[in-house]
C-alpha positions in Angstrom: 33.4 22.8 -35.5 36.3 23.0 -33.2 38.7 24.7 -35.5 35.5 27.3 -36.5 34.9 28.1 -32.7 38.2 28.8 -32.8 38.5 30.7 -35.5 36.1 32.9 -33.3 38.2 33.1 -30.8 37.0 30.1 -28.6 39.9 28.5 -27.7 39.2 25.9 -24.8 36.6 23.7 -26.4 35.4 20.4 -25.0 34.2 17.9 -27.9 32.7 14.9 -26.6 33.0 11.8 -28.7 31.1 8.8 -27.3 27.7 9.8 -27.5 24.8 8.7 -30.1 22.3 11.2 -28.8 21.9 14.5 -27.6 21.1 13.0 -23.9 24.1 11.1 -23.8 26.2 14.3 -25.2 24.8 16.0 -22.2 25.4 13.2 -19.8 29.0 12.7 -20.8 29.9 16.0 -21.2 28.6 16.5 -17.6 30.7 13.6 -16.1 33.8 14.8 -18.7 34.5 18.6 -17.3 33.7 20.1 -13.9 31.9 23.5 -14.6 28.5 24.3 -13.9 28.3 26.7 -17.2 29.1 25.8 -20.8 28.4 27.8 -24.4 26.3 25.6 -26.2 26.9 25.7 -29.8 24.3 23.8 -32.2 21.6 24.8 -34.4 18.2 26.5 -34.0 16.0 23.8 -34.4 18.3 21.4 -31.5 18.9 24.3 -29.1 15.9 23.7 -26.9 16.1 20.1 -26.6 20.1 20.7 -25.6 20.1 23.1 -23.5 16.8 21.2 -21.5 19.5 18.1 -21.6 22.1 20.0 -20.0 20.4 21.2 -17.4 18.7 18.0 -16.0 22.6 17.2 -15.7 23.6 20.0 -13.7 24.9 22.3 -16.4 23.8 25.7 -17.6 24.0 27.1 -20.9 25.1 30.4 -23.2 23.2 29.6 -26.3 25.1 30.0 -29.5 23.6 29.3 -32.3 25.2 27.7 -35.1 24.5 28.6 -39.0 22.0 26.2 -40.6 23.5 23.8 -43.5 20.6 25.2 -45.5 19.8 28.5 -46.0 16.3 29.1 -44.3 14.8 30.5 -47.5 11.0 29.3 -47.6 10.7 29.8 -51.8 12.7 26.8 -52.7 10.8 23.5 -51.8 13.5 21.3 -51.3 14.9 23.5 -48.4 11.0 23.9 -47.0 10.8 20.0 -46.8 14.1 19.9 -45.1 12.9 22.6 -42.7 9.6 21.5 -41.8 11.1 17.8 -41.4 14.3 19.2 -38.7 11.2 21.3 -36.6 8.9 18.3 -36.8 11.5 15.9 -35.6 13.0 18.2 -32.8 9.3 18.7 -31.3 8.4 14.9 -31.4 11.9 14.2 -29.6 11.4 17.2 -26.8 8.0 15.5 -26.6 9.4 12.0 -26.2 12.5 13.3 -23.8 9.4 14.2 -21.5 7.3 11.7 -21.7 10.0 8.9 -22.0 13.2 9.4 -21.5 15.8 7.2 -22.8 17.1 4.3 -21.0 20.6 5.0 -20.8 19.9 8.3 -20.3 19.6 9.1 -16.7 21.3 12.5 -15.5 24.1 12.5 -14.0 24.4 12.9 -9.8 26.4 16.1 -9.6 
């Protein structure tokens, strides 16, 4: 991703490395650089769930959305499995985020 961004012209790019979710990306990436703004790069289905993550650790986000591994084309029923399986499990993990948050999760103090 790194050598895509830049690619794009994106050439100061943070890539944290010690998380195994997207609250602990969030968490450590706060705690790793001091800015209170970052471009967010993942794809539609994880944006909303990342960008809430940043923000209950003190950083805002510039969406950018990233292509899709799959082409979004609705005829083909492997790739509408796929689809409805990433949107299902995004929404049950916002839902659980709320509701329950994750242990070794807790924002950062910034």
């Amino acid at each position: 991703m790194a050598k895509w961004l830049q690619k794009k012209g994106i050439m100061w790019v943070v890539a944290e490395k010690n998380s195994f979710n997207t609250c602990q990306n969030a968490k450590y990436t706060a705690e790793m650089v001091n800015v209170r703004q970052v471009i967010l790069v993942t794809d539609a289905y994880h944006m909303n769930r990342s960008r809430r993550q940043f923000a209950l650790n003190g950083v805002a986000t510039i969406a950018s959305v990233a292509p899709l591994p799959k082409a979004n084309d609705w005829q083909h029923f492997d790739q509408n499995l796929q689809h409805s399986r990433r949107a299902l499990y995004e929404l049950l993990a916002f839902a659980r985020d709320v509701v329950k948050p994750q242990y070794d999760c807790q924002p950062t103090n910034k």
